[in-house]
C-alpha positions as CSV (number, residue, x, y, z in Angstrom):
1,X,114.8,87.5,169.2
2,X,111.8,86.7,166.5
3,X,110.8,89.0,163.8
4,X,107.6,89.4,165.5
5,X,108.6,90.2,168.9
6,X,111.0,92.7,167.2
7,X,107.6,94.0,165.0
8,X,106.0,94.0,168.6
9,X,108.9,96.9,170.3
10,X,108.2,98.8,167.1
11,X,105.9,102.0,167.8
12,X,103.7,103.3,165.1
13,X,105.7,106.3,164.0
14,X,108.8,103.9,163.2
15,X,106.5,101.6,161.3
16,X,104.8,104.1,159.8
17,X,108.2,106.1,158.5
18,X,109.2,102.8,157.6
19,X,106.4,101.9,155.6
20,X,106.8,105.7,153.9
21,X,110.2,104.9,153.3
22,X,109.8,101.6,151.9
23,X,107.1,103.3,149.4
24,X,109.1,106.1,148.3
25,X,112.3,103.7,147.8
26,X,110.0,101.4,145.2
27,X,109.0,105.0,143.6
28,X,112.4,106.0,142.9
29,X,113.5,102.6,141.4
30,X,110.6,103.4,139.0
31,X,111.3,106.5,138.3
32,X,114.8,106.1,137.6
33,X,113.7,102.8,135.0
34,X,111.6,104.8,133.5
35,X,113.7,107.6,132.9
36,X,116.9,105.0,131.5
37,X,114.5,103.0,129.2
38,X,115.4,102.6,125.8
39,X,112.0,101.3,124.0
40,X,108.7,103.6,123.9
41,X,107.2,100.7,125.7
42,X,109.4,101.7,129.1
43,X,109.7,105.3,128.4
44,X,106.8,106.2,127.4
45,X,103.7,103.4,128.0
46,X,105.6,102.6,131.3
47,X,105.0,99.3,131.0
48,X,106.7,98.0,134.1
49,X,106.4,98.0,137.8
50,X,109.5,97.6,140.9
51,X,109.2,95.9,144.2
52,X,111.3,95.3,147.0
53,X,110.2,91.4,148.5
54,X,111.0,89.8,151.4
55,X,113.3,86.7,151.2
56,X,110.4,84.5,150.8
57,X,109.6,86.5,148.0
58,X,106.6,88.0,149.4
59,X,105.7,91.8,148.3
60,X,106.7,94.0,151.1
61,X,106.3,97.5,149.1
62,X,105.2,97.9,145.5
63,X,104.6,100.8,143.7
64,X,101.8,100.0,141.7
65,X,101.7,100.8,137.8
66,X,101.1,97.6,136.9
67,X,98.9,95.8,139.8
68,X,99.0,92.1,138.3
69,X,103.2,92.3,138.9
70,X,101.9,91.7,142.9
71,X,101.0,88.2,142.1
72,X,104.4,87.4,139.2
73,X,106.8,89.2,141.7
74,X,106.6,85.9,144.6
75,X,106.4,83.6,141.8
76,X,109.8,85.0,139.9
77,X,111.7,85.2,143.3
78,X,110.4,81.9,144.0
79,X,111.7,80.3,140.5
80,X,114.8,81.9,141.5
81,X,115.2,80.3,145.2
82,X,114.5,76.9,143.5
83,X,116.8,76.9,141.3
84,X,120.0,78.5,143.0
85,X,121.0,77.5,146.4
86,X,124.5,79.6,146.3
87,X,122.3,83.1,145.8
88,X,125.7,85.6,147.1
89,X,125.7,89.5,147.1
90,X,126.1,91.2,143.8
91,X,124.2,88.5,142.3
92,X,121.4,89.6,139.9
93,X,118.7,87.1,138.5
94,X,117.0,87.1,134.9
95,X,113.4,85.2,134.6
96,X,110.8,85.0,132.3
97,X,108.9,81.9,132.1
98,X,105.5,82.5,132.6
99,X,105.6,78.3,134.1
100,X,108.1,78.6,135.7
101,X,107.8,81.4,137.0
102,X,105.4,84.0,137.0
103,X,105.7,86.6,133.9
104,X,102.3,87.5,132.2
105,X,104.5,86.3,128.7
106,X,107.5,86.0,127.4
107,X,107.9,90.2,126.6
108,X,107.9,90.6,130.9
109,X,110.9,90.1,131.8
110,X,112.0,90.3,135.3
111,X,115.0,91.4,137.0
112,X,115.8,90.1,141.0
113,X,118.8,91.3,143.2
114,X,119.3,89.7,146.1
115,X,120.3,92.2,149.0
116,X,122.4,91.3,152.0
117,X,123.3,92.8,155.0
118,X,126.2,91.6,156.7
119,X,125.8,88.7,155.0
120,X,122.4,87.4,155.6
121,X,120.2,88.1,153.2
122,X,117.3,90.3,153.8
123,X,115.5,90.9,150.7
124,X,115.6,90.8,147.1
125,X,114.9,93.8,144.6
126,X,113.2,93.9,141.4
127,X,111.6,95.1,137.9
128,X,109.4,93.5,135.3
129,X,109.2,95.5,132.3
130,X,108.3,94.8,128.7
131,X,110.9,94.0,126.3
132,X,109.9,95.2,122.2
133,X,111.0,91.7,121.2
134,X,112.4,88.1,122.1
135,X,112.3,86.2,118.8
136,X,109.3,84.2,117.8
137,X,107.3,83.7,114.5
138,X,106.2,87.8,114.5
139,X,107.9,90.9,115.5
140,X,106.7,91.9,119.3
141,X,106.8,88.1,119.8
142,X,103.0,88.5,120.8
143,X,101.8,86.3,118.6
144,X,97.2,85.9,118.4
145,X,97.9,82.4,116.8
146,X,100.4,80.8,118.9
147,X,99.4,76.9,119.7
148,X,101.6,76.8,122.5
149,X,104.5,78.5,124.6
150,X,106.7,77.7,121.7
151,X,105.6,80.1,119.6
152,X,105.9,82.5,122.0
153,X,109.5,83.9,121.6
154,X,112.4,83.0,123.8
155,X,112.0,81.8,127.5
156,X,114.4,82.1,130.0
157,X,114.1,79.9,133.1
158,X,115.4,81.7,136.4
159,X,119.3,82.4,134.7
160,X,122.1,84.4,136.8
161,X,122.8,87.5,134.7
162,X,125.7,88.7,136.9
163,X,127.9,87.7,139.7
164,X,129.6,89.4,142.5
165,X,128.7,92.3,140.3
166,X,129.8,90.9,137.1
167,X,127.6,90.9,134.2
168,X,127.4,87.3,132.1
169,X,127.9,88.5,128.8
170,X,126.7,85.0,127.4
171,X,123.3,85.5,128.3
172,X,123.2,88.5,126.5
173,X,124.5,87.1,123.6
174,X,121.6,84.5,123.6
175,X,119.2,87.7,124.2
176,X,120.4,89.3,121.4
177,X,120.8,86.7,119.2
178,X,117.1,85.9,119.9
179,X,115.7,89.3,119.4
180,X,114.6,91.8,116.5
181,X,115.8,95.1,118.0
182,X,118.8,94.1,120.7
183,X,120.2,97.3,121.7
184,X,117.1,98.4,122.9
185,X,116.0,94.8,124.8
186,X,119.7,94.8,126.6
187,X,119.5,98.4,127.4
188,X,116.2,98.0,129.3
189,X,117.6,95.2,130.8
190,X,120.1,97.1,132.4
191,X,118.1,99.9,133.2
192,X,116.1,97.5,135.0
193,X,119.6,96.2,136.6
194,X,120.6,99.4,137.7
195,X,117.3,100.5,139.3
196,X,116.8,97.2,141.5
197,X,120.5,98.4,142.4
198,X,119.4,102.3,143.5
199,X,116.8,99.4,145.5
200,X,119.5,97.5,147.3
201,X,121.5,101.3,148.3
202,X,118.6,102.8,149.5
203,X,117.2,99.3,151.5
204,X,120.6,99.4,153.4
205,X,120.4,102.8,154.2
206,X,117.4,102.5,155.4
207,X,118.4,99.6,157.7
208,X,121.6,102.3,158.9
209,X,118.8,104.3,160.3
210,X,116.7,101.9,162.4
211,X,118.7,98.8,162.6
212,X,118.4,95.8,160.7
213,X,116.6,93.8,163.4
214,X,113.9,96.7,163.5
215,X,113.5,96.8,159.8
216,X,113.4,93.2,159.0
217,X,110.7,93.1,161.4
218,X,109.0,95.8,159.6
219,X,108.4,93.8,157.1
220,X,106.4,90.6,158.7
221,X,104.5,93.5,160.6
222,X,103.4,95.6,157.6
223,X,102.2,92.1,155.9
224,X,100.0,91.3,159.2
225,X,98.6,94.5,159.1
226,X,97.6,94.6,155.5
227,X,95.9,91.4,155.6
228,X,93.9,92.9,158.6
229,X,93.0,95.8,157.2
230,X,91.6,93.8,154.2
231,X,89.6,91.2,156.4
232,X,88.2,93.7,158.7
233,X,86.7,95.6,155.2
234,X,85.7,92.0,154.5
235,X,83.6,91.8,157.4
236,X,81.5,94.3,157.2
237,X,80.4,93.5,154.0
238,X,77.2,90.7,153.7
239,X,77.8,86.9,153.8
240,X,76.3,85.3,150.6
241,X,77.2,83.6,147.7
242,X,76.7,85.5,144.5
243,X,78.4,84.5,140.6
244,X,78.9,86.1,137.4
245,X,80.6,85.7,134.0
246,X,81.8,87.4,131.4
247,X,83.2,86.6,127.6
248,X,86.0,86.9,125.2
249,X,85.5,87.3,121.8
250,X,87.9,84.2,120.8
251,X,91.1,83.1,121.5
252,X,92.6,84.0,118.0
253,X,92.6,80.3,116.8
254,X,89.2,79.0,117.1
255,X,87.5,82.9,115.9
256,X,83.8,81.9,116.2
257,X,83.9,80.6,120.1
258,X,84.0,82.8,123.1
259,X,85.7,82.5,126.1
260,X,83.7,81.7,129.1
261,X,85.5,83.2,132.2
262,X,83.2,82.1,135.6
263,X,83.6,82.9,139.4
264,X,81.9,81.7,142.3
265,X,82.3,84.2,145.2
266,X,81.5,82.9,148.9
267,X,82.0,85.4,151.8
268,X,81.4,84.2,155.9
269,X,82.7,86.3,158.5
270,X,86.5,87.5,157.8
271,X,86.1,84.9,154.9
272,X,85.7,85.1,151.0
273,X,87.1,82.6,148.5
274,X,86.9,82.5,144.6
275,X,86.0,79.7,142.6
276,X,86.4,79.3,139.3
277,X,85.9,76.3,138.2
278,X,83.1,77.1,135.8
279,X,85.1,78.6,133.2
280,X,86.1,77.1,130.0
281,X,88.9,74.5,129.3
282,X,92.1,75.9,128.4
283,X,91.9,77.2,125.1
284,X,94.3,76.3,121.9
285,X,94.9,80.4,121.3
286,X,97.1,82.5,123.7
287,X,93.9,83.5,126.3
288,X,95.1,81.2,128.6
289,X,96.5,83.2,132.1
290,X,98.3,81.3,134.8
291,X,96.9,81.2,138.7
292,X,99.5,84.0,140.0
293,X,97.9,86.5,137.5
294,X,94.4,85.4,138.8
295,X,95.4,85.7,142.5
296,X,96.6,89.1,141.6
297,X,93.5,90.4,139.8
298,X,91.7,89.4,142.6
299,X,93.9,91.4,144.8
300,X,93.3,94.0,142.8
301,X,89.4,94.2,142.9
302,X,89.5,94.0,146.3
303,X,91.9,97.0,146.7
304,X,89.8,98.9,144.5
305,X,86.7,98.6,146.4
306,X,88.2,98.8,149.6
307,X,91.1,101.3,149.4
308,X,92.5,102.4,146.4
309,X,95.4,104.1,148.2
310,X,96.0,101.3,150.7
311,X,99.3,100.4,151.3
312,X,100.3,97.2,148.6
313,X,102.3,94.0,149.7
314,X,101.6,90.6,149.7
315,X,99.3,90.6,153.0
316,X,96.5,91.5,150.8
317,X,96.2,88.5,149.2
318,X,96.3,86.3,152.2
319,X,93.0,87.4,153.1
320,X,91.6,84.7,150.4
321,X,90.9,82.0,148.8
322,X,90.9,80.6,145.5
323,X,90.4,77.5,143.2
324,X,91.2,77.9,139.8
325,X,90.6,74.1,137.9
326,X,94.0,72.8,136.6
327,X,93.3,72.7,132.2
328,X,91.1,75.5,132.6
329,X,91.9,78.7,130.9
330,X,92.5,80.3,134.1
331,X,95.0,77.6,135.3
332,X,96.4,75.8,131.6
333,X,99.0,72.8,131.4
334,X,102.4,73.2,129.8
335,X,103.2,74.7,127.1
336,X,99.7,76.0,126.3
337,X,100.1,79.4,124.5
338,X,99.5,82.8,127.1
339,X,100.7,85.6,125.2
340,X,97.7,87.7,124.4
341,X,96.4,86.9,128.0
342,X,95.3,90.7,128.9
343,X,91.4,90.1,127.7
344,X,91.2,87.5,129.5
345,X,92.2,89.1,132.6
346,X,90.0,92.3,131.6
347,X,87.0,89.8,131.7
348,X,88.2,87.8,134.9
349,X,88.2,91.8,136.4
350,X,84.7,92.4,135.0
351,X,83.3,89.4,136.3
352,X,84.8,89.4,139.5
353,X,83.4,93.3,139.8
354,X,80.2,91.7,138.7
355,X,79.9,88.9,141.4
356,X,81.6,91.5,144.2
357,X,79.2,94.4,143.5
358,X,76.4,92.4,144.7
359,X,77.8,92.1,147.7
360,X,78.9,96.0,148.1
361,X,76.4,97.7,145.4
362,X,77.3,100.9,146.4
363,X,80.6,99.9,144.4
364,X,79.2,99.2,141.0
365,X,80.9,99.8,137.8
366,X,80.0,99.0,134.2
367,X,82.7,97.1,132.0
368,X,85.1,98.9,130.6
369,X,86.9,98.7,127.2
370,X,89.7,96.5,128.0
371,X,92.9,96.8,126.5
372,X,94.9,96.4,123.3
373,X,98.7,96.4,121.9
374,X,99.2,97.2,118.0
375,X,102.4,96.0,116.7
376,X,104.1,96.9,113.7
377,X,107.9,95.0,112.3
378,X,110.3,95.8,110.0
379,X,113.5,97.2,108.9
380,X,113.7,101.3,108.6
381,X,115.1,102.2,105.2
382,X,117.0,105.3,107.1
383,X,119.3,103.5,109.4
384,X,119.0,99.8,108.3
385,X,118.0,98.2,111.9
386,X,114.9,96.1,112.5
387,X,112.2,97.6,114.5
388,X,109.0,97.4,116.4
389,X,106.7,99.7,116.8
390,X,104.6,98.5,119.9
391,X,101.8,100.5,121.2
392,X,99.3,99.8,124.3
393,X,96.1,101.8,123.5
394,X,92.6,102.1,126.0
395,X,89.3,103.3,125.4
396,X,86.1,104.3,127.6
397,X,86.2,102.9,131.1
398,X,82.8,101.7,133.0
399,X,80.7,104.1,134.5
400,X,80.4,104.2,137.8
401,X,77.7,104.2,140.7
402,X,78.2,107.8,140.9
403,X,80.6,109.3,138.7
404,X,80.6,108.9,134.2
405,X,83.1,106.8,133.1
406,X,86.2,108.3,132.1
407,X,86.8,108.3,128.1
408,X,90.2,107.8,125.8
409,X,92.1,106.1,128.9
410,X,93.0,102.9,130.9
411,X,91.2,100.7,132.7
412,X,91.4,98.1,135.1
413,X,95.2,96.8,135.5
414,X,96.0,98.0,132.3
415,X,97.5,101.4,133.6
416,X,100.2,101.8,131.1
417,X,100.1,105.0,129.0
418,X,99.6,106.2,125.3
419,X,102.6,107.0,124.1
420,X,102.5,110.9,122.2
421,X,101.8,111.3,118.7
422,X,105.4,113.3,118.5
423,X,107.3,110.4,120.1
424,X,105.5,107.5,117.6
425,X,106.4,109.5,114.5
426,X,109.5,111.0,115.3
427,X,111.0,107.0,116.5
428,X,109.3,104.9,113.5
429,X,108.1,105.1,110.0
430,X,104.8,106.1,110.3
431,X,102.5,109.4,110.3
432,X,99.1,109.1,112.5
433,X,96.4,110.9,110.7
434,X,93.7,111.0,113.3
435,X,93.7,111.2,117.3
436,X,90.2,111.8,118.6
437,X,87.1,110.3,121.1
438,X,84.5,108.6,119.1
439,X,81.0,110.4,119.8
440,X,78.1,108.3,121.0
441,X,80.8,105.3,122.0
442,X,79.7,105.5,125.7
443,X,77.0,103.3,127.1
444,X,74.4,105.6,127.9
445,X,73.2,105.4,131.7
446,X,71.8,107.4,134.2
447,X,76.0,107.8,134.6
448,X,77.4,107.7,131.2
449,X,80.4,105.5,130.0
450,X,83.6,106.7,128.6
451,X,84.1,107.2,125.1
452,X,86.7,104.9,122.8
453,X,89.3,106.9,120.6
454,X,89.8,106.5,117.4
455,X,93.5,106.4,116.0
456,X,94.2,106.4,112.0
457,X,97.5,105.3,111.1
458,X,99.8,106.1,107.7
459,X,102.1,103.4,107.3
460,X,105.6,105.0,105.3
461,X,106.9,101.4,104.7
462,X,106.2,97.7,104.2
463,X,105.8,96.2,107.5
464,X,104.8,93.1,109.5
465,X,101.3,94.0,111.5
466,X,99.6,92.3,114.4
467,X,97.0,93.4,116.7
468,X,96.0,91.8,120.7
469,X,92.6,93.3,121.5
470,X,89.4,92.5,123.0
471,X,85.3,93.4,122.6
472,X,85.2,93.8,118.5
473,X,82.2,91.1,119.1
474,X,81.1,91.2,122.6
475,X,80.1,94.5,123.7
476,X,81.3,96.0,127.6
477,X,78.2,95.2,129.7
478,X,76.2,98.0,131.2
479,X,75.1,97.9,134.8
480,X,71.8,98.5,136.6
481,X,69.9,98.4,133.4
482,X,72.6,100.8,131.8
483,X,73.3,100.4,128.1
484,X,76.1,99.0,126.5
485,X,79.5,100.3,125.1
486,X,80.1,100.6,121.7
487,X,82.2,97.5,120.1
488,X,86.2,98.4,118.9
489,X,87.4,97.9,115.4
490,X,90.3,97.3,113.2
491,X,90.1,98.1,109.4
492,X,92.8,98.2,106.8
493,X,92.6,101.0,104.4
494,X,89.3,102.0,105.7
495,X,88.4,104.6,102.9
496,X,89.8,102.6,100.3
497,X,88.2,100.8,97.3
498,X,88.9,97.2,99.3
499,X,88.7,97.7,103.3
500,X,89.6,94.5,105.1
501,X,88.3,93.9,108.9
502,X,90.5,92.1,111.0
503,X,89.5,89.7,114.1
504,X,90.1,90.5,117.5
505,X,93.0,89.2,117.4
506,X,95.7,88.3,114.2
507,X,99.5,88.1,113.7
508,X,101.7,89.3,111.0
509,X,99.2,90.6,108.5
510,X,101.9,92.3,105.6
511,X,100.8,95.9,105.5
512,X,102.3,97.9,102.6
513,X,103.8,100.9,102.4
514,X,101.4,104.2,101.7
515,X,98.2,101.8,103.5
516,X,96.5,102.9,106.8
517,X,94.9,101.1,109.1
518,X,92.2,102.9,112.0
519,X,91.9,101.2,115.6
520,X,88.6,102.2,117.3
521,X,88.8,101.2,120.4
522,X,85.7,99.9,122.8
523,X,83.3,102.5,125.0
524,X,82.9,101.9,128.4
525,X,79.2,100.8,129.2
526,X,77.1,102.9,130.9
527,X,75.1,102.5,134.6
528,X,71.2,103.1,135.8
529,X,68.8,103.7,133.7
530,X,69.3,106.2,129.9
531,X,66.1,108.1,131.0
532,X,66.9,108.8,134.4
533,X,70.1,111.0,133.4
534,X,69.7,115.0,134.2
535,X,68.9,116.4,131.0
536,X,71.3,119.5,131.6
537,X,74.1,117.1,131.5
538,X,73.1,115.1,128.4
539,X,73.5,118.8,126.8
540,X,76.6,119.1,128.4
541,X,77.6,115.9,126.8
542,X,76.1,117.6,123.5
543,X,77.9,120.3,123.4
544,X,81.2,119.0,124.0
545,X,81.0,116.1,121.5
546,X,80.5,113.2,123.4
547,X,77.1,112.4,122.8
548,X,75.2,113.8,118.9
549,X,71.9,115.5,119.1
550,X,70.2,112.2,117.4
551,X,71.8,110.0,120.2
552,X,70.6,112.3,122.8
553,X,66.9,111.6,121.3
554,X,67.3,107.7,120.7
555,X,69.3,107.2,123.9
556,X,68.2,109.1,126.6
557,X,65.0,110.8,125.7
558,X,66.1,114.4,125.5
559,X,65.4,116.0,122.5
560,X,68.2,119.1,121.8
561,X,67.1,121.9,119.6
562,X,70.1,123.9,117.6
563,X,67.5,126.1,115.0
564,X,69.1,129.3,116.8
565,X,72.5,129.2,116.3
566,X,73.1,127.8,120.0
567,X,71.8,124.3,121.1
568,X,69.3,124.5,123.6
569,X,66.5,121.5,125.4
570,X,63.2,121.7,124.1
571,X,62.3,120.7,128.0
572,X,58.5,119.8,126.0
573,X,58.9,117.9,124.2
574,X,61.7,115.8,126.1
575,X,59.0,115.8,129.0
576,X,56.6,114.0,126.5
577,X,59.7,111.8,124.6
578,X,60.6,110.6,128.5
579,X,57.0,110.2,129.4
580,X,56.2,108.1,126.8
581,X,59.4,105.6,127.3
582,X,58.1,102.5,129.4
């Protein structure tokens, strides 16, 4: 009997406490990486994400911490039926090559199990989380001014890291060999092991209760019915074709040249497709992204604006289409460089939100700050051992059609964390100085945007620095005739006699001992018009440090009076101020 005349005999209950089941199994496998993760990046940032896929390599439940992992998950299980046509049970596969298979960069590396069921196998289980460091010209191997792949650290094609069980201890050799801090690389590595095994326990288990017919047939059912759901959403929004674009500030080679990132959206019916053949040639810095990171951005906007909660699998993204020109930075040739690829997909979001919201302007959002990793090397005078301090930091996110932007966090599908001040000082040599939201950051708007933070480092030893970031030229766009956010930062020994600015995006800049360095980080932009905000909550925003008295005057006409000892509106003279504004 077919998979789909099996999904057909299921009722809705059973698919429905399949679909639960399936969820809550992805959940624990993150849960239980996250709680064996050696680096801050795992433990802390949780930068990683666990899916269970069908053989095919399709997403059949994902629990979503990092939504582009739904388009490298297919493409990594993919890598890994090419290459090995004698895949057995108690295999387990390492991968990742963002050409040949589908990792963001080198630093994401994934983890597949296949898992059988009297010998047939069923599915396949895995992780991608971020590894500290895998070689390469700069410690975090996330190099601004790689030329190409080389540069990028080492890259593992799809490699069997255990059989029947059995762990190749050669491959780790050659990971550790290749890496600055090993202990903590292999130990994530088999955190990452042991959760897609929890996976593969609780996937049988599962299969003990309703049969593995039923099960299996879950799975082609829950993809139909995702792709549905997303077409019938489709449908009811208005046919048209509508475009937008955004910018990077450079690619970290060629400083002085944005990026140009450019969709074409076309919706008919049940039908949208994505073109984006307008955007620039591949570029000789790491912005480049490959197509299964596009595909999954895409996904991602659409879930947003049709059902953040939805249920995530690979069905989603059969409900469209896209063309993304082969040498374009959104689709680049071997071996150009991808390692800082995050602004770029920050601006393939925004522009994709910008071409989208025409269609649904009910849905519109500002830009937000995008994301940014700070990276610090060396060798710690206490115990000897290389390390690398890697940190992912946010800002202000977008204001929203009805709601402020939210400040000091992450946005888009950069939804790892900021790791605590205790864990930071208490793992490296470093103090942090200052921790705080940057007043006036947000683009003002009838809905405000978030604020950017500020972070001031003390640096206790000699160490190897590098920043990835994004809008330190080109500010986050404001919508519906909202202001912009404020632009990020990086300054070296800010208050000293000799600050030094750094671009958007530079390796290995040698930072000495007893120097600081403070990231400001980008404000989201703000939506509608400055004038139209209620006045009452621009002294809200007064009193609690977001916005200063003078901004409130320059930005949004309202003119706060503090002569008594307790900040009041002069409702007057704001009435006159907002009168007077064209």
């Amino acid at each position: 009997m077919s998979s789909l005349q099996n999904a057909s005999k299921l009722d809705a209950v059973e698919l429905e406490i399949i679909r639960a089941s399936l969820s809550g199994i992805v959940q624990e496998m993150q849960n239980s990486l996250f709680r064996t993760g050696f680096s801050t990046i795992v433990r802390e940032s949780q930068d990683a994400s666990c899916a269970i896929t069908a053989p095919d390599g399709a997403v059949i439940a994902q629990h979503v911490v990092l939504p582009l992992h739904i388009g490298a998950f297919p493409a990594c299980c993919e890598a890994v039926l090419r290459s090995y046509d004698d895949i057995q049970e108690g295999d387990a596969f390492l991968i990742n090559h963002p050409y040949e298979g589908g990792s963001p960069h080198a630093p994401d590396m994934a983890v597949i199990t296949p898992v059988f069921y009297e010998g047939e196998l069923i599915a396949f289980c895995g992780s991608i989380a971020h590894k500290s460091d895998l070689g390469g010209p700069v410690p975090g191997s996330c190099s601004g001014q790689a030329k190409e792949t080389f540069n990028e650290g080492l890259h593992l094609p799809a490699v069997r890291y255990q059989r029947g069980g059995r762990r190749d201890n050669e491959i780790e050799r050659i990971i550790a060999a290749n890496s600055r801090t090993p202990e903590l690389v292999l130990g994530d590595i088999r955190g990452q092991l042991g959760c897609s095994r929890l996976g593969e326990e609780r996937l049988i288990e599962l299969i003990g209760k309703f049969g593995r017919d039923r099960t299996v047939a879950s799975f082609a059912r829950l993809l139909e019915l995702s792709e549905m759901k997303m077409r019938a959403a489709i449908t009811e929004w208005r046919d048209g074709r509508y475009e937008a674009e955004r910018f990077i500030d450079d690619d970290g080679v060629e400083l002085e040249t944005p990026v140009r990132v450019h969709v074409v959206v076309e919706k008919k019916g049940d039908r949208l497709s994505f073109d984006f053949s307008g955007s620039a040639d591949q570029t000789k810095g790491p912005a480049n992204i490959r197509p299964p990171l596009v595909r999954a951005a895409i996904g991602y906007v659409l879930i947003s604006l049709v059902d953040p909660n939805m249920f995530i699998n690979s069905g989603l993204l059969r409900a469209f289409e896209m063309n993304a020109r082969e040498g374009s930075v959104l689709n680049p040739r071997f071996p150009a460089p991808v390692n800082t690829y995050n602004p770029t997909v920050h601006a393939l979001v925004e522009a994709l939100y910008g071409a989208l919201t025409d269609i649904v302007p009910e849905l519109a959002r500002a830009d937000g700050c995008g994301s940014r990793s700070i990276i610090l090397g060396g060798r710690n005078a206490s115990t000897g051992k290389g390390y690398v301090q890697y940190e992912i930091l946010g800002g202000g996110a977008g204001a929203r059609a009805s709601k402020d932007g939210e400040s000091g966090t992450s946005v888009n599908q950069s939804n790892a964390k900021i790791a605590p001040i205790e864990i930071i000082e208490s793992e490296f040599p470093t103090r942090i100085l200052r921790f705080e939201l940057i007043r006036d950051s947000g683009g003002a708007g009838k809905f405000r945007g978030g604020l950017g933070i500020r972070r001031e480092y003390l640096n206790l030893e000699d160490a190897r620095f590098s920043i990835r970031s994004t809008k330190h030229i080109i500010a986050p766009n404001g919508a519906a005739k909202g202001g912009s956010g404020r632009t990020g930062d990086i300054i070296i020994n800010p208050d000293g006699d000799a600050p030094e600015r750094l671009p958007t995006r530079y390796a290995d800049y040698p930072l000495k001992a007893e120097s600081c360095f403070r990231l400001d980080t980008p404000g989201g932009g703000g939506l509608g018009k400055a004038y139209e905000r209620d006045v009452h909550l621009v002294l809200r925003d007064v009193q609690e440090g977001y916005v200063s008295i003078e901004g409130a005057k320059r930005d949004y006409g309202v003119v706060v009076d503090s002569g008594h000892g307790e900040l009041a509106i002069d409702l007057r003279a704001t009435e006159q101020l907002r009168q007077s504004h064209p």
